[in-house]
N, C-alpha and C positions, 0 to 999 in steps of 0.2 A: 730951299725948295729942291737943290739939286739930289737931297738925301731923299725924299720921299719915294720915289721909286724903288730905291734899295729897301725903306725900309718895309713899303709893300713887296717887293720879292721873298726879303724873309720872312714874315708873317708867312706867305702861302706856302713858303719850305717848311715851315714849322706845320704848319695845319698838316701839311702833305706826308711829312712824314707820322705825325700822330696819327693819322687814317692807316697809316703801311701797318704800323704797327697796331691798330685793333682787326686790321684786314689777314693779318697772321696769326696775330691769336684768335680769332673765330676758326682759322684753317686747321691750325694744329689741333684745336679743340674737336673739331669735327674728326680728325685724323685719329685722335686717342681711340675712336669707336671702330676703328678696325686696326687694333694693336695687331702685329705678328703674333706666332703662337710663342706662349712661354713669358708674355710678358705680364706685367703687374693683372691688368683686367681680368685675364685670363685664368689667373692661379687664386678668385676671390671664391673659388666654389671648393665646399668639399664634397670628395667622391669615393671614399672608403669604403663604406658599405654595402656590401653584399647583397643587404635586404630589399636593394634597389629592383631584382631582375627576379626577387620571389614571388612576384606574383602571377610572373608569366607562364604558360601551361607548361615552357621546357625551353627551360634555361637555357642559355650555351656559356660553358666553359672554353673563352679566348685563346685557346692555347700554343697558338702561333702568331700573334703580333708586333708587328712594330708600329711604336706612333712616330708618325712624321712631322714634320712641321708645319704643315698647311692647317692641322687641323688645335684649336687651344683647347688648354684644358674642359675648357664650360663646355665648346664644343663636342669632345670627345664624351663628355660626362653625360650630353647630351643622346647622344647617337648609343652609348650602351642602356640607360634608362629606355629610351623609346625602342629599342632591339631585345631588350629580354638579356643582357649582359651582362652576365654572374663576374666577371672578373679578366682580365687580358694578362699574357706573359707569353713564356715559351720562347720569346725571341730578344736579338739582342739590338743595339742601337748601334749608329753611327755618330750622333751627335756628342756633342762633349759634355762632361758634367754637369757643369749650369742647368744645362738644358735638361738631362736626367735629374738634378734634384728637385728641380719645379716642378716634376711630374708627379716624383714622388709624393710632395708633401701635400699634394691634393687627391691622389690613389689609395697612398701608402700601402698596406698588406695585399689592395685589389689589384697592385700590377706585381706579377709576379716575372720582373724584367732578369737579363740573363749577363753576362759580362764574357767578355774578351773576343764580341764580334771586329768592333771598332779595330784593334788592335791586329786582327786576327786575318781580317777581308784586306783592309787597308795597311795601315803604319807599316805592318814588318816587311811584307812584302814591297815596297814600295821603296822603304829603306836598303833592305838587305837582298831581295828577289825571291821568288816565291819559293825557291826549294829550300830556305831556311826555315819553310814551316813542317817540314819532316824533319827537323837536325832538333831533340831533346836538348842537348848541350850547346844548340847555338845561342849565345849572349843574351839576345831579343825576345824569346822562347824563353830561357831560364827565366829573363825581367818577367814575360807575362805568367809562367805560371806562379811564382812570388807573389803578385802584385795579385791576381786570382784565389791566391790560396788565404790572403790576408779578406779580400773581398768574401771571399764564401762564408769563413770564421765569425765573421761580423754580421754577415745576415743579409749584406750589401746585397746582393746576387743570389738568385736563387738555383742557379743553371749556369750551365758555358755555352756558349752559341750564341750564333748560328754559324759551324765553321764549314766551310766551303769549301769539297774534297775535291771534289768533279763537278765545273757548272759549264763545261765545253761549251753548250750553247743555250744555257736556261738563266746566267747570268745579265740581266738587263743591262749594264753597262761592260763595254769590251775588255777594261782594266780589272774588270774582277772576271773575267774566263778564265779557265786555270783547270787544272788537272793533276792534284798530287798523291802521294800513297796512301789509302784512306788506313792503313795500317803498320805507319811509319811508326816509327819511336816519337816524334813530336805531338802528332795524335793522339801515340795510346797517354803519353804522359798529359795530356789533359782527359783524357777518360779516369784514368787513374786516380787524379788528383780529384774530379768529381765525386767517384765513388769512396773517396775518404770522406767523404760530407755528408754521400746518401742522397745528392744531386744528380739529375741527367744534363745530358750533353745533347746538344740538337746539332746532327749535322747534316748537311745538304749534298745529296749524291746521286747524280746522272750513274742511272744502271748503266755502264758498259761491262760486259764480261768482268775485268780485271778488277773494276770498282766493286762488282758483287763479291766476292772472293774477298779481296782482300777486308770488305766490310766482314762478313763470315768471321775470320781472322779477328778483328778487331774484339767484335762482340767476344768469341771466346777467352783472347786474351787476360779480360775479368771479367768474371759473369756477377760480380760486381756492383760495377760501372753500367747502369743505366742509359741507353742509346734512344735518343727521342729523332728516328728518322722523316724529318724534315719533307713533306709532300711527299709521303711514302713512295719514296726514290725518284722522284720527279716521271720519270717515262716509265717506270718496272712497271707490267702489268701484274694481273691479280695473282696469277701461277707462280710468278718470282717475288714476289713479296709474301705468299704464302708458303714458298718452300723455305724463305730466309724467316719467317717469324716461327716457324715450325722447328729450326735449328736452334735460337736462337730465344729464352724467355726473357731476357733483360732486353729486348726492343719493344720499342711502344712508333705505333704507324701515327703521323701528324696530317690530316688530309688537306690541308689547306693549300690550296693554289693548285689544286685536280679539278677545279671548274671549268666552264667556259672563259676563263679569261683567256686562255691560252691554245692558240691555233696550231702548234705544235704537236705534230703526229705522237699516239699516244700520251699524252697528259691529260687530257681530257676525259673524266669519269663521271661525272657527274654534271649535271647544269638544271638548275628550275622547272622542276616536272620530270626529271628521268633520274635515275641512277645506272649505270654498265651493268649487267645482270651479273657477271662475271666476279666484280668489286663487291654484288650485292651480296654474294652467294658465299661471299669469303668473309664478310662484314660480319655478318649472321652469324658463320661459323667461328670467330676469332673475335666474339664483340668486345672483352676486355682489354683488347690490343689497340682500341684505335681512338683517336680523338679528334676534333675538328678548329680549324682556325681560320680567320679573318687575314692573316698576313699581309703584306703594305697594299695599301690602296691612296691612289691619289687625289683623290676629290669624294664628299659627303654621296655622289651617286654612285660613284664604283661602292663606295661603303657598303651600302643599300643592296645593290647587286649583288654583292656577295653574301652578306647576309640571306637575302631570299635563294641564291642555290644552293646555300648549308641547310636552309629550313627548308624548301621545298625539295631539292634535289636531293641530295646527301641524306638527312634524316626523317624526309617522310615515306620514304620509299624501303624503307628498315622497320624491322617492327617494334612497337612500341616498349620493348625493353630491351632490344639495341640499339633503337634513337635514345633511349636515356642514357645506357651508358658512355655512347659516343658522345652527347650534347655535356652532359659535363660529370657526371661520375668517376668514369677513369680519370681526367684530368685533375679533377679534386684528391682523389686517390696520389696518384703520381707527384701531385705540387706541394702535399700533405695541406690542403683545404679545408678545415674547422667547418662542421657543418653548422 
């Protein structure tokens, strides 16, 4: 008799732990239905097709995005479907390969994604310090244009960028503010190295004085080399971005992130129901120059939001054949887009 209590103890360890365990696998099971982005559930859809945003009265051509990780593929696949979303690219990632090929193979030709931001914003600098991204011949720089020049060959990458010349103070985190020669020898030699492919380069540059100029410079350097400027100079207004496209026929102007997102004197051009009469005036006159993009956003409503100031603000406010060309004909043009 003196066992009997034992052996009812263990019985209810035994019960108690059988319950732990179906009470965890219901949890987990519940948990698979909000996979992070990039995981198996995520990458079950395909999203290739083009034909997804033909029926909408005017397309947009993505041509400044980055996907982030908040959002999965189905997700993403989602929000271009119900947006009218011919195709995303223009921009580069941060994330590490894995993470890029699971996009891939659920996009494939529809993300037109770019290489050697990762390396470019981050790694070198970080490694080495930021003025080894002006040294052509520094180690790091030689490694990425190598390792860029095998990517481009392959088909890997369609573009270089997003490389970041000048983001004094348009860079959302402090560790990527920075300021270097946007017409060092380290630059031109990935401009150079594009324009062997017939690729553009997307680079991001706070107009100060010294940044326009030596962009000026850059551009002529090859005329080439393809220059996809990045929020048409983040703060330039319409007069300096119209005397640098007027110099300069191998730039193409990227509008994305000229919205209201940005309380920042001058960057602001555009927002839901208005466009600057100034940007309008220049728009009109230079429509094959310019193209429009979504650029990072953090949650499915900033999505949203920008998408309605590209569509209301930006291209309803242009006339109906430089809202087409801006919503996606140059960009198809530029990313060489199969109609």
């Amino acid at each position: 008799m003196a066992n009997v209590p034992q052996r009812i103890f263990k019985k209810g360890l035994a019960a108690f732990a059988a319950a732990t365990v179906a009470l965890t696998l219901f949890i987990l099971k519940d948990l698979r239905v909000q996979e992070p982005a990039g995981t198996a559930s995520g990458d079950k859809v395909n999203c290739s097709s083009m034909g997804d945003a033909a029926n909408h009265p005017l397309p947009i051509a993505d041509a400044h995005f980055h996907i982030l990780p908040w959002m999965t593929p189905a997700e993403l696949c989602r929000l271009m479907r119900e947006n009218g979303i011919k195709w995303i690219g223009g921009g580069g990632q941060m994330q590490p390969d894995g993470f890029i090929n699971r996009y891939r193979k659920v996009f494939g030709e529809r993300w037109r994604v770019f290489g050697g931001q990762r390396e470019h914003l981050a790694e070198i600098p970080q490694q080495h310090g930021v003025n080894a991204l002006e040294d052509a011949e520094h180690p790091a720089m030689r490694q990425l244009v190598a390792t860029l020049e095998s990517d481009l060959k392959s088909g890997r990458y369609k573009g270089i960028g997003e490389l970041l010349v000048n983001t004094r103070t348009s860079a959302t985190r402090p560790d990527w503010r920075r300021k270097i020669r946007a017409d060092s020898p380290g630059v031109k030699a990935l401009l150079n190295l594009a324009a062997k492919y017939g690729l553009p380069v997307s680079i991001h540059a706070q107009w100060d004085n010294d940044t326009a100029e030596q962009m000026n410079r850059l551009a002529e350097s090859n005329r080439n080399g393809v220059i996809f400027l990045a929020h048409c100079g983040t703060d330039a207004s319409a007069d300096q971005i119209r005397d640098f496209l007027s110099k300069n026929l191998n730039v193409y102007c990227d509008m994305s992130s000229r919205y209201d997102r940005s309380k920042a004197a001058g960057r602001t051009v555009y927002s839901a129901g208005w466009l600057e009469p100034s940007w309008k005036k220049l728009i009109e006159a230079m429509a094959d120059r310019f193209t429009a993009g979504i650029d990072d956003v953090f949650s499915e409503a900033e999505y949203l939001h920008t998408v309605k100031a590209v569509r209301e603000g930006l291209l309803a406010n242009l006339s109906p054949e430089a809202a087409k060309k801006v919503a996606y004909e140059n960009a198809d043009r530029l990313f060489r887009i199969s109609k």
